[in-house]
N, C-alpha and C positions, 0 to 999 in steps of 0.2 A: 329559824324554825320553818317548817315546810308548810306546816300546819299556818294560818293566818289567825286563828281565832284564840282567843287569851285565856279561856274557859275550857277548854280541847281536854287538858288535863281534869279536870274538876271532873268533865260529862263523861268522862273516861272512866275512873275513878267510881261513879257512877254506874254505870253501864255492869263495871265488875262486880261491884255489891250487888246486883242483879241477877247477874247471871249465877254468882255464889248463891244465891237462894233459891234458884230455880234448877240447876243442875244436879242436885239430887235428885228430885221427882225426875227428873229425864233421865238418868242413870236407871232409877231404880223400874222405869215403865218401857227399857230396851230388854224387853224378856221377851219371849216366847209363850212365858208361864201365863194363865188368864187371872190377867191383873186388872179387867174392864172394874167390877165390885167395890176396887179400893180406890178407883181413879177420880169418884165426884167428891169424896170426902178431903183426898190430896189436892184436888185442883180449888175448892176451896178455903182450905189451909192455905195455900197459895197466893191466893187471892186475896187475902183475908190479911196475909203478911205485906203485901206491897201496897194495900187501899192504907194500911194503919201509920203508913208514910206520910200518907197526903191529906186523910179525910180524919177531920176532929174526931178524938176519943167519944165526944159523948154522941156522934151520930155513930160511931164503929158498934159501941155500947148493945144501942140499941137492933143493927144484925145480929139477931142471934143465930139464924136460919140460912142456909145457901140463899136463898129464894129472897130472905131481905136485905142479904148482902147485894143480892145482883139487882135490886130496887133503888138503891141510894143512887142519888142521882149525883155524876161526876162532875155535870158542869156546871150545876149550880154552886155561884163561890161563896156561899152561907155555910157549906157543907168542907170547905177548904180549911184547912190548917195556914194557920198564920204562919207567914215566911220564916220566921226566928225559930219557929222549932219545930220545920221538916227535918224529917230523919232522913235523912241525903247519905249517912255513912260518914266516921270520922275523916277518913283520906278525901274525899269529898270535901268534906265544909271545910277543912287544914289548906286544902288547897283555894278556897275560894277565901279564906281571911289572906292567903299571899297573895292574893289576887288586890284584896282590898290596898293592900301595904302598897303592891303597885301602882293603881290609879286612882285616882281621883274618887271622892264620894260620891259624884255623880254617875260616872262612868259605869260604875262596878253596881250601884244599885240597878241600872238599866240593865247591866251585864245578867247578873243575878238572878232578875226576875226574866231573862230571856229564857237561861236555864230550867229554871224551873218552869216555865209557861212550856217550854219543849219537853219535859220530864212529865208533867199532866200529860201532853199528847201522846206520849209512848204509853205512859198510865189508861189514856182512855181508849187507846188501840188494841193493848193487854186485857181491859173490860171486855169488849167488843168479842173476840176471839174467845174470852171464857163462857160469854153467853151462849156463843154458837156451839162451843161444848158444849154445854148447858142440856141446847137442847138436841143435837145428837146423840147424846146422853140418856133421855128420855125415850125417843124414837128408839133406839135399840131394847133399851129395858123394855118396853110396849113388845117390839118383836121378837123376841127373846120370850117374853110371857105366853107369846100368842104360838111359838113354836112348840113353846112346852105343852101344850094342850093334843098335839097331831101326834101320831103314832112314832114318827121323826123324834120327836121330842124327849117321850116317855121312854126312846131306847134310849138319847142321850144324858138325857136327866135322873133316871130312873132305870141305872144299866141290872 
């Protein structure tokens, strides 16, 4: 294998289930049409779908709000799902028990939690980028408001 790392397949495998849930919303927001309205609710959902991988039920529970979604704090590991039952995707964990079958219990526990410690960091990268949605999000909504008020606006809005 070209590749050196024994988990290549697993993070792969990974990567795909990721990308499977996130390439709809990217399909469906290559339009033309003004789809800005529906985009803080979807990038929410969004968001909301990959935190419930990593961040305990009863802290997810309690977001009920974009706003206290994007408040839980990522890097505190009070807030972390115990290793046994991240939702990693079944081609994922199928590939990390062959992993197990291959080496050693030592090896594959260190292996495992590398994985995952690298899987939080893409998770708190994916945070980071939604916030900054977040608030570009806001700032246009503000200007957008504030267009709507100017003679500019009342033709656009109010044709």
């Amino acid at each position: 294998m070209i590749v050196q790392d024994d988990l290549f397949e697993a993070k792969l495998n990974f990567f795909v289930m990721v990308a499977r849930e996130v390439t709809p919303f990217l399909k469906l927001y290559q339009t033309d049409k003004p789809m800005l309205p529906f985009m803080s609710e979807d990038l929410s959902n969004i968001l909301r779908s990959l935190m419930e991988k990593f961040i305990k039920p009863s802290v997810m529970k309690n977001a009920t709000t974009t706003v206290k979604l994007l408040q839980v704090d990522l890097t505190d590991p009070v807030n972390h799902m115990d290793v046994t039952k991240l939702r990693v995707g079944f081609v994922t964990e199928r590939g990390l028990e062959e992993h197990m079958k291959k080496n050693s219990e030592k090896a594959e526990s260190q292996g495992q939690l590398s994985f995952i410690s690298k899987s939080n960091g893409l998770r708190r990268a994916a945070e980071e980028k939604e916030r900054h949605l977040e608030i570009l999000e806001r700032q246009l909504t503000d200007k957008l408001k504030e267009l709507k008020d100017t003679p500019l606006g009342r033709m656009l809005f109010y044709p």
